[in-house]
C-alpha positions as CSV (number, residue, x, y, z in Angstrom):
1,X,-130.4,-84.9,253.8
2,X,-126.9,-85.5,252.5
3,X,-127.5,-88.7,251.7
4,X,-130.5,-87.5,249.4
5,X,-128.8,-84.3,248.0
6,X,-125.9,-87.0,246.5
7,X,-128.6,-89.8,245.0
8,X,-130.0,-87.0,243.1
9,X,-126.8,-85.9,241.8
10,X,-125.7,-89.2,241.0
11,X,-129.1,-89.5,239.5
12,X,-128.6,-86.5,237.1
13,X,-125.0,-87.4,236.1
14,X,-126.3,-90.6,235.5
15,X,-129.0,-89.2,233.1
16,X,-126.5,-87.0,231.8
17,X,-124.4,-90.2,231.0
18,X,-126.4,-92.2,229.4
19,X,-127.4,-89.0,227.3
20,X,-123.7,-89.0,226.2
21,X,-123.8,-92.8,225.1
22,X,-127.1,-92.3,223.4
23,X,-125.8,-89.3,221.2
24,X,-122.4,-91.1,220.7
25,X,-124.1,-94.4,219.5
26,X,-125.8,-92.2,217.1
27,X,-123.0,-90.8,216.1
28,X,-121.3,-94.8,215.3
29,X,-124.3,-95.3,213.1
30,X,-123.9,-91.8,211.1
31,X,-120.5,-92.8,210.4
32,X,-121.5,-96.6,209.6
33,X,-123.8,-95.0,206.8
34,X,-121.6,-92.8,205.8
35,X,-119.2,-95.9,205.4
36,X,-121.5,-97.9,204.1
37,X,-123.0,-95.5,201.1
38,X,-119.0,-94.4,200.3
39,X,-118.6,-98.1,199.7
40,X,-121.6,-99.0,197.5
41,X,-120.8,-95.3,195.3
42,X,-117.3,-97.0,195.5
43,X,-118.7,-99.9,194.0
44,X,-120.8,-98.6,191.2
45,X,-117.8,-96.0,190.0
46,X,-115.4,-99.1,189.9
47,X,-117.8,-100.8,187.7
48,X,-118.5,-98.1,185.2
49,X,-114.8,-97.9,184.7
50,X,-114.1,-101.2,184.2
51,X,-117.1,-101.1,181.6
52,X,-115.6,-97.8,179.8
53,X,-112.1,-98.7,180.0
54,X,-113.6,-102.2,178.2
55,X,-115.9,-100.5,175.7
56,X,-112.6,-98.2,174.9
57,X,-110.7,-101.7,174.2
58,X,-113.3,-102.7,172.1
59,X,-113.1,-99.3,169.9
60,X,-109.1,-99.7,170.1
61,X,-109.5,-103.2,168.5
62,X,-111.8,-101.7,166.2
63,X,-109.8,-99.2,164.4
64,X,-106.9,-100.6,164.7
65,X,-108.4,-103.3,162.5
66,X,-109.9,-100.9,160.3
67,X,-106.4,-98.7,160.1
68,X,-104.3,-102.2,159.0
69,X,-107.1,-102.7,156.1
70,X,-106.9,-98.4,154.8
71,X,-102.8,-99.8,154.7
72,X,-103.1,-102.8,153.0
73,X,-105.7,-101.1,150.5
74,X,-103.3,-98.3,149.9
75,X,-100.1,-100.1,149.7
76,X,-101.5,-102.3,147.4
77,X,-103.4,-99.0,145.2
78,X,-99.8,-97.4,145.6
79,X,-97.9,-100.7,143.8
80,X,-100.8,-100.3,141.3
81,X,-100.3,-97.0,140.6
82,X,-96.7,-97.5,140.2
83,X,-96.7,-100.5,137.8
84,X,-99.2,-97.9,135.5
85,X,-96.4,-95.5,135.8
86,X,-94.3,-98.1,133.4
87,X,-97.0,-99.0,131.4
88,X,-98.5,-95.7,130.6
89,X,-96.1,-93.4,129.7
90,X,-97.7,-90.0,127.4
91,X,-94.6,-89.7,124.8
92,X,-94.0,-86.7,123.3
């Protein structure tokens, strides 16, 4: 009767084990998803910087382009403006 009384115990702890490896297998996964989704959000935000910081490049090259051509117009309105000085004079 011994005998019995410890085959069903080993029977229930054995149950009881391979309820512990079931849940902690499913635990692995959840955290394998987890992973898995982190690294393709990773992903995507890595390449909408790279295609902001490049769009913001593009804009820098931009007006910087357009900032050299409003100096080069005005330095060259400003010489104009001071050769009139010379040439235009009201006398009284």
């Amino acid at each position: 009767m011994e005998k019995d009384h410890l085959e069903i115990l080993l029977e229930d702890i054995r149950g009881k084990f391979d309820l512990v490896l079931e849940g902690h297998e499913s635990v692995r996964k959840e955290i394998r998803d987890a992973r898995e989704e982190s690294n393709e959000k990773h992903d995507l935000t890595a390449f909408q910087i790279k295609a902001l910081k490049n769009k913001i490049d593009d804009v820098e090259e931009r007006l910087t382009k357009k900032i050299d051509a409003v100096a080069t117009d005005l330095s060259a309105h400003r010489a104009d403006t001071e050769r009139h000085k010379t040439e235009y004079k009201v006398s009284e």
